[in-house]
C-alpha positions in Angstrom: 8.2 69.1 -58.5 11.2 68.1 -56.7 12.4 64.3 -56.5 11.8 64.5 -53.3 8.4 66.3 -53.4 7.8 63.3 -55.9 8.4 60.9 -53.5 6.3 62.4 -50.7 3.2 62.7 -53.2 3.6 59.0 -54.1 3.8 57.6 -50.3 1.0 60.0 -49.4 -1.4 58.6 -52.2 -0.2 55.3 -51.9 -1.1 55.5 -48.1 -4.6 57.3 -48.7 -5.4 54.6 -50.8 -4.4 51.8 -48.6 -6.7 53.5 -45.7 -9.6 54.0 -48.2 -9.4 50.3 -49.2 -9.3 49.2 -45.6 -12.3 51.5 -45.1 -11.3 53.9 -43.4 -13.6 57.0 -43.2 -12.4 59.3 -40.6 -9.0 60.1 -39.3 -8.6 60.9 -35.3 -5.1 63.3 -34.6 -4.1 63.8 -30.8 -1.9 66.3 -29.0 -1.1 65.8 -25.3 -1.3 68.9 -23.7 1.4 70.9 -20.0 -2.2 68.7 -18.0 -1.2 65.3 -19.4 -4.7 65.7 -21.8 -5.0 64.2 -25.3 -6.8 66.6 -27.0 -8.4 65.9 -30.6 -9.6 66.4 -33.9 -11.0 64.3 -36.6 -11.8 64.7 -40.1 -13.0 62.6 -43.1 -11.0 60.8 -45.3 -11.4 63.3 -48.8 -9.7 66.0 -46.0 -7.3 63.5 -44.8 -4.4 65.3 -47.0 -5.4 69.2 -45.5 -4.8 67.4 -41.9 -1.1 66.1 -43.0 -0.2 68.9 -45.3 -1.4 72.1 -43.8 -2.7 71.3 -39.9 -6.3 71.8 -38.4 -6.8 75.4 -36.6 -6.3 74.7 -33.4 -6.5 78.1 -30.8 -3.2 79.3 -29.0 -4.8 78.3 -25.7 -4.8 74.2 -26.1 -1.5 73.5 -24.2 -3.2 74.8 -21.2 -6.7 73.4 -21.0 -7.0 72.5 -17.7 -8.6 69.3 -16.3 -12.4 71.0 -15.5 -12.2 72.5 -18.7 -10.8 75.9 -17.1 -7.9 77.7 -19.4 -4.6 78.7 -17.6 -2.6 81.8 -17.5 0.5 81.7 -19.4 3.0 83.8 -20.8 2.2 84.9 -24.6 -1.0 82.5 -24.3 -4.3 84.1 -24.9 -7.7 84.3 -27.1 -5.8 85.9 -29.8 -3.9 84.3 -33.0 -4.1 80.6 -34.1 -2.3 77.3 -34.2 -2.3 74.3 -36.8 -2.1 70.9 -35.7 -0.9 68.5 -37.9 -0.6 64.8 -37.9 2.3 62.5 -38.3 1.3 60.3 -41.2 4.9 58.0 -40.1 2.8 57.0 -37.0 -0.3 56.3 -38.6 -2.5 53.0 -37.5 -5.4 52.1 -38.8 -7.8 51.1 -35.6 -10.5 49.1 -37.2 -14.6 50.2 -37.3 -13.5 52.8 -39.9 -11.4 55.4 -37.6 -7.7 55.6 -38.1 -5.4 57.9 -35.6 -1.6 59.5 -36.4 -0.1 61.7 -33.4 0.2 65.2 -34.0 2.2 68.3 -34.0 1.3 71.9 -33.1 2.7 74.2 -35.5 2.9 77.8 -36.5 0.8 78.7 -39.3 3.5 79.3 -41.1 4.2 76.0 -40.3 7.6 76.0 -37.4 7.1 73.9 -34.3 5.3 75.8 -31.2 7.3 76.0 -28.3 4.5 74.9 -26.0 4.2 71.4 -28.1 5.5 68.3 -25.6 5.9 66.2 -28.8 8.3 68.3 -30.8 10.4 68.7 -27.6 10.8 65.2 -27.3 11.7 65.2 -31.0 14.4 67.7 -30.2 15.7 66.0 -27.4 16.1 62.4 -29.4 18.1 64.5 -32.0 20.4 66.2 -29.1 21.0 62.6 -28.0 21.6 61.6 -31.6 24.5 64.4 -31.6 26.1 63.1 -28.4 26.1 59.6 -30.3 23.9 57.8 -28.2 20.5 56.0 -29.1 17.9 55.4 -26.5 14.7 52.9 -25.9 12.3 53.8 -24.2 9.6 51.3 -22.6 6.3 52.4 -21.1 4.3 50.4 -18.2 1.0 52.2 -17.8 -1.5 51.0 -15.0 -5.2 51.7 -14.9 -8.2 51.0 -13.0 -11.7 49.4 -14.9 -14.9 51.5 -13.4 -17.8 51.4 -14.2 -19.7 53.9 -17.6 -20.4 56.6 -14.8 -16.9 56.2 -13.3 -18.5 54.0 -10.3 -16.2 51.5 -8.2 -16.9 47.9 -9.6 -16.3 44.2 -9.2 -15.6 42.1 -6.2 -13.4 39.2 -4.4 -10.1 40.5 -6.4 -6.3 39.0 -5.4 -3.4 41.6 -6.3 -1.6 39.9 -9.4 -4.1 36.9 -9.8 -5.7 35.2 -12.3 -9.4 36.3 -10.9 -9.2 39.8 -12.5 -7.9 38.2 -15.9 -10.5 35.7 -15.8 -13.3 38.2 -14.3 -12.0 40.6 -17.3 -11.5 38.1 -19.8 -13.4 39.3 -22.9 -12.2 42.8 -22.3 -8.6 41.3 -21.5 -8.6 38.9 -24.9 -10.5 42.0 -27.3 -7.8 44.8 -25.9 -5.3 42.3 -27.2 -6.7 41.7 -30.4 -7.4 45.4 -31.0 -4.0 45.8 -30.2 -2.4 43.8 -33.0 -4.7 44.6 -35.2 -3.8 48.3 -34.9 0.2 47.6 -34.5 0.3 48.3 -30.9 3.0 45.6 -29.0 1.4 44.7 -25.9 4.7 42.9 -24.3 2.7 41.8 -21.1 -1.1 42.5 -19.8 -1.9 41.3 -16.0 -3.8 42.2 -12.9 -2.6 44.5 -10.5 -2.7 44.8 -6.8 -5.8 47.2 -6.4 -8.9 46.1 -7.0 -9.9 46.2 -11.3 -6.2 47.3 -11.6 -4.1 46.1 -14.5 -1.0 47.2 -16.1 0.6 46.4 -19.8 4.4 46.9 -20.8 5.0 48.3 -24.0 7.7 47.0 -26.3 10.6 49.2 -26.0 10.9 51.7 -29.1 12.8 55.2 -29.8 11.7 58.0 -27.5 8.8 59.3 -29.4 8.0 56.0 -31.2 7.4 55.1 -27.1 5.5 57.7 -26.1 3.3 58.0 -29.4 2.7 53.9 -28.3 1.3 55.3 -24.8 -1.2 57.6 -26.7 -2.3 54.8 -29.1 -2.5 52.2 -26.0 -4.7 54.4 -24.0 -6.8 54.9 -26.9 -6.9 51.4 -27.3 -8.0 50.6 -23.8 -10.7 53.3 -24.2 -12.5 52.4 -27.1 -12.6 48.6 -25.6 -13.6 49.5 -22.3 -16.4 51.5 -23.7 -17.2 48.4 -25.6 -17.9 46.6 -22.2 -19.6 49.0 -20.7 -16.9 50.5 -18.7 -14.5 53.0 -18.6 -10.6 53.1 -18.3 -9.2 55.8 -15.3 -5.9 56.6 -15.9 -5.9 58.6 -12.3 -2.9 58.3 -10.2 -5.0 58.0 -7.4 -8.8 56.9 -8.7 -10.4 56.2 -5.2 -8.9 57.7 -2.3 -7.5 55.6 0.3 -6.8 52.8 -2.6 -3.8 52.2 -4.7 -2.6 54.7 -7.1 -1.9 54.3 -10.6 2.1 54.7 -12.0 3.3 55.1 -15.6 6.9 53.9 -15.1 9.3 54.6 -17.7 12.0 52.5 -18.3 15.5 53.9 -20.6 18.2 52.3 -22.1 21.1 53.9 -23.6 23.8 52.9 -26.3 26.9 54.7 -27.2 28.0 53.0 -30.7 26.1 49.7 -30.3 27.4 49.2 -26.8 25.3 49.7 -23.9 25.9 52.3 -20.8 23.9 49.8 -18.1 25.7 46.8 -18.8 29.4 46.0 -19.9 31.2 48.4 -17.3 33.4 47.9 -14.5 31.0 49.4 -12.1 28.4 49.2 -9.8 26.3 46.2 -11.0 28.0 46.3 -14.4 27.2 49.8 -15.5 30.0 52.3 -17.6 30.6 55.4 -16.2 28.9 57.0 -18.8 25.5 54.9 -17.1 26.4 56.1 -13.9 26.4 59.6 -14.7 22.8 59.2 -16.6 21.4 58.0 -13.7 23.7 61.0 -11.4 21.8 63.5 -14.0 18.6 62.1 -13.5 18.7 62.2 -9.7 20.9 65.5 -9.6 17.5 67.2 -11.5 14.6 65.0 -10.2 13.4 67.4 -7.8 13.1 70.4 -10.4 11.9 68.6 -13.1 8.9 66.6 -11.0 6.3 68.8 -11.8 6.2 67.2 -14.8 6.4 63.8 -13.9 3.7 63.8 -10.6 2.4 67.4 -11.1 -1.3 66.8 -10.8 -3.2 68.0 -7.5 -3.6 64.0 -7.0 -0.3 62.7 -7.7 1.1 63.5 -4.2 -1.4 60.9 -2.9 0.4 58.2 -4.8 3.5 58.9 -3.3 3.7 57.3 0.1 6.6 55.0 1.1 5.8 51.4 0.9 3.3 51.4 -1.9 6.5 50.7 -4.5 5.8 54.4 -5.9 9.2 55.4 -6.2 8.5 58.3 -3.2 12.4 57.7 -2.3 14.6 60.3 -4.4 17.7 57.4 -4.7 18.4 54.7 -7.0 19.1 50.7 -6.4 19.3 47.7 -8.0 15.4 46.1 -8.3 14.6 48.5 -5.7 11.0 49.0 -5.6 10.5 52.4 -3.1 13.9 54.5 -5.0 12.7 56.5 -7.6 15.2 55.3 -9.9 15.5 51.4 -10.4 18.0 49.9 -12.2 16.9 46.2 -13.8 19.5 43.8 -14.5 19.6 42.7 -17.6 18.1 39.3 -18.4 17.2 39.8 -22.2 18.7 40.9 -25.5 18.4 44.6 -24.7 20.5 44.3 -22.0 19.9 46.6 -18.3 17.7 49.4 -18.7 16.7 51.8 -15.7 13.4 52.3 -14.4 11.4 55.8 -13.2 9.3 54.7 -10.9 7.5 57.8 -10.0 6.3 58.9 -13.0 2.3 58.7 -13.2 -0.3 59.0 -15.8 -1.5 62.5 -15.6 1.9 63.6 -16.5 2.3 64.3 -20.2 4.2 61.2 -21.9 6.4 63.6 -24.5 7.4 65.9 -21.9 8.1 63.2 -18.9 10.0 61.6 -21.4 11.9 64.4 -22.6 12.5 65.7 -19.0 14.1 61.7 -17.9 16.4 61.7 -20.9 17.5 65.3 -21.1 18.7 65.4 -17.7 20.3 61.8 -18.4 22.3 63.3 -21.5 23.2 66.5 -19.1 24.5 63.9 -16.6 26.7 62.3 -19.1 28.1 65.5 -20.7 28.3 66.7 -17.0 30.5 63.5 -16.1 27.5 63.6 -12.7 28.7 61.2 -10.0 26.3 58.2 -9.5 24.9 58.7 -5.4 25.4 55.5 -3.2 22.9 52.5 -4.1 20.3 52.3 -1.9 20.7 47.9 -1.5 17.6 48.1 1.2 13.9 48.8 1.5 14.4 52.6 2.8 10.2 52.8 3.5 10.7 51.9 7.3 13.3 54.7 7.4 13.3 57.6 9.9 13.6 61.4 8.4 17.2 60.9 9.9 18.0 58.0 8.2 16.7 59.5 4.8 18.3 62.4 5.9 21.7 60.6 6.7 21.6 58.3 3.7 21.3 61.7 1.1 17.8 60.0 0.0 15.1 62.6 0.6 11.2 61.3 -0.2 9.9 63.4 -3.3 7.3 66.0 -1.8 4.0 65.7 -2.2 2.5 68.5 -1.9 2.1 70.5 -5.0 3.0 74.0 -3.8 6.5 72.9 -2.9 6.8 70.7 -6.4 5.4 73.7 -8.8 7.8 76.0 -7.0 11.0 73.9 -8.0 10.3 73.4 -11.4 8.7 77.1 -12.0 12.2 78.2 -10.1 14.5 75.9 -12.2 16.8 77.5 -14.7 18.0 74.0 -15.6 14.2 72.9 -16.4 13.9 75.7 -18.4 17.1 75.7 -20.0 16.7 71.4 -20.9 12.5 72.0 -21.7 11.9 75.6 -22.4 10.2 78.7 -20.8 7.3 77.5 -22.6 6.7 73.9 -21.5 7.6 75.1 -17.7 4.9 78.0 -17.7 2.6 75.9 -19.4 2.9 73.0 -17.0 3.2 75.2 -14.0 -0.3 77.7 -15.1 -2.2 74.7 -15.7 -0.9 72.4 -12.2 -1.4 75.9 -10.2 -5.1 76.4 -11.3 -5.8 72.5 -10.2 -4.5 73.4 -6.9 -6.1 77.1 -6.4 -9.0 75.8 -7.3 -9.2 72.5 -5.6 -6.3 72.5 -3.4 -8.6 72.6 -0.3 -11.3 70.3 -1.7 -11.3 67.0 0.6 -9.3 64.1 -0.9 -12.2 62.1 -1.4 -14.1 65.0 -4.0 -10.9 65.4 -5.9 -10.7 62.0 -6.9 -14.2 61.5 -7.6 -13.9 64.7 -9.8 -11.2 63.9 -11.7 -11.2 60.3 -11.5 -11.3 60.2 -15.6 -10.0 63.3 -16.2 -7.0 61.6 -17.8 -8.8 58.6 -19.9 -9.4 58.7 -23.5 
């Protein structure tokens, strides 16, 4: 046995035994799959060790279960063959009541990384960052809507942002909290929201798949105490048609040697040039890569101008309708930018990995940073957009799956496999559904992406 092997063996044991004197007697592992669905398996703590060393079977067609439970068609995807999935014991929290969860990997069985899996491509993209000699953070803000156990509307006499729902929620407000630092999740801010039952936590910033493992945990979090209370957690972007959606804005910082691209610079609003052209990438590719970021058949709903979705393909300082927001920097970590049209049925790794690999092209590309947008562009005429270079996102899915199935950048940034993935499983949603009535599809799917 090597030193190294040595080492492993001793932080393993060292860590089984920690979770066995906690009591810990199950182990949960979670993949998010091309629908934005945290799939699962669990074992018992004497197989705790065959979960991290060797992976679970797991058949090749997990990345594209679809959100009724359908299976997609995809390139090199079928019945046959199998894949492992196997946790990150790095990431491991103990939740409490016995269970314990790590994030996980889908491998090869002879143990490489699967070109389908969202969480190694995020991996890859941090280290291609790494290489360029830049570091990012990565904050989440992830909204969702309290309904009742069988998914029903509940609750009454609400005021957007106030303390009513806080107070109205309060045990289920104080015990998500507590369950929170008990299982090393950092809640930075938990409030009500402007839809009725809505609320919304930040999530301390962390690196990019730190973040995004943080998103899995806090949604696993907010399920397991909203069960508690007899309720359930929809993570929809658009839960009740003809209400307010649901976002799950991503916010990115970048550092080049300690010193930050938002901040520091001689232009606009502070930002170096290397800043600019991150958030020149990010806009330059928005378009091709959305599929990933508002894909679902319900996502276009969410994006309407005025209702602060991002639906407005520009950036601006505190600008609440561009899909890019840049947010002065008021604490320690300086300015970070904002993606504001991101929504929870998009898969955490691979938004993520889509927002920062097109930021990395745009520095390495030297992209020019478009003209701020400084006003509220949601009373503007299709000429004015049209004028001003700041097209609304589509919201239909046909024209969104086209760009990013047609996109030789997304495929050369994310792979072949994460873009026929994401675009077999969005394309069943709408064949299937596409001329269902507004109203049915979110009633259907309302908790399609809860866990």
């Amino acid at each position: 046995m090597t030193t190294s092997q040595h080492a492993d063996r001793e932080k393993f044991e060292h860590l089984r035994t920690t979770l066995e004197t906690a009591g810990v007697r199950a182990v949960l592992g979670t993949t998010v799959n091309a629908a934005g669905l945290t799939l699962a398996k669990s074992v018992p703590m004497p197989r705790f060790e065959a979960f991290h060393r060797t992976g679970l079977g797991a058949a090749r067609v997990w990345p594209v279960f679809c959100i009724d439970a359908a299976i997609a068609s995809a390139p090199g995807i079928d019945a046959t063959g199998d894949l492992r999935l196997r946790i990150d014991i790095d990431a491991l929290h103990d939740l409490g009541d016995g269970l314990a969860w790590a994030p996980a990997d889908l491998r090869t069985q002879q143990g490489d990384p699967v070109g389908a899996c969202t969480r190694s491509l995020l991996r890859t993209v941090e280290q291609q960052l790494a290489t360029a000699g830049l570091a990012a953070l990565v904050g989440h803000e992830l909204e969702f809507v309290l309904v009742g156990s069988d998914g029903a509307a509940q609750g009454s006499g609400w005021v957007p942002y106030g303390a009513t729902g806080l107070l109205d929620q309060e045990a289920f407000a104080s015990d998500l909290l507590m369950a929170a630092q008990a299982g090393g999740l950092r809640i930075e801010q938990l409030h009500s929201e402007y839809g009725p039952q809505q609320f919304e936590f930040s999530l301390a910033p962390q690196s990019p798949v730190d973040a995004a493992d943080a998103v899995v945990l806090a949604k696993l979090l907010v399920g397991r105490t909203a069960r508690r209370h007899g309720m359930r957690a929809s993570f929809s972007p658009k839960p009740f048609h003809g209400a307010v959606g649901n976002g799950a804005h991503q916010h990115f910082s970048l550092q080049r040697d300690g010193r930050p691209l938002f901040g520091g610079g001689d232009g606009p609003h502070g930002m170096t040039s290397d800043g600019g052209a991150a958030i020149g990438g990010v806009l330059r590719g928005l378009a091709e890569v959305q599929g990933l970021l508002t894909g679902s058949l319900l996502s276009g709903a969410r994006l309407s101008p005025g209702m602060w979705s991002g639906a407005h393909a520009g950036w601006g300082l505190e600008n609440r309708e561009t899909a890019v927001r840049l947010i002065r920097g008021s604490t320690p970590g300086g300015s970070n930018v904002e993606v504001k049209c991101i929504d929870p049925s998009a898969g955490v790794y691979a938004a993520s990995a889509a927002v920062l690999a097109l930021a990395l092209e745009g520095i390495t590309d030297g992209t020019s940073l478009p003209a701020e947008v400084d006003e509220d562009p949601s009373g503007w005429s299709d000429e004015d957009r049209a004028a001003a270079g700041v097209p609304l996102l589509p919201d239909d899915l046909a024209t969104v799956l086209a760009a990013l199935d047609g996109s030789t950048r997304a495929r050369r940034l994310l792979g072949d496999d994460i873009v026929d993935a994401t675009v077999g499983v969005r394309r069943h949603e709408l064949d299937t559904y596409g001329d269902r009535e507004p109203e049915e599809v979110a009633e259907l799917f309302r908790l399609a992406w809860s866990i």
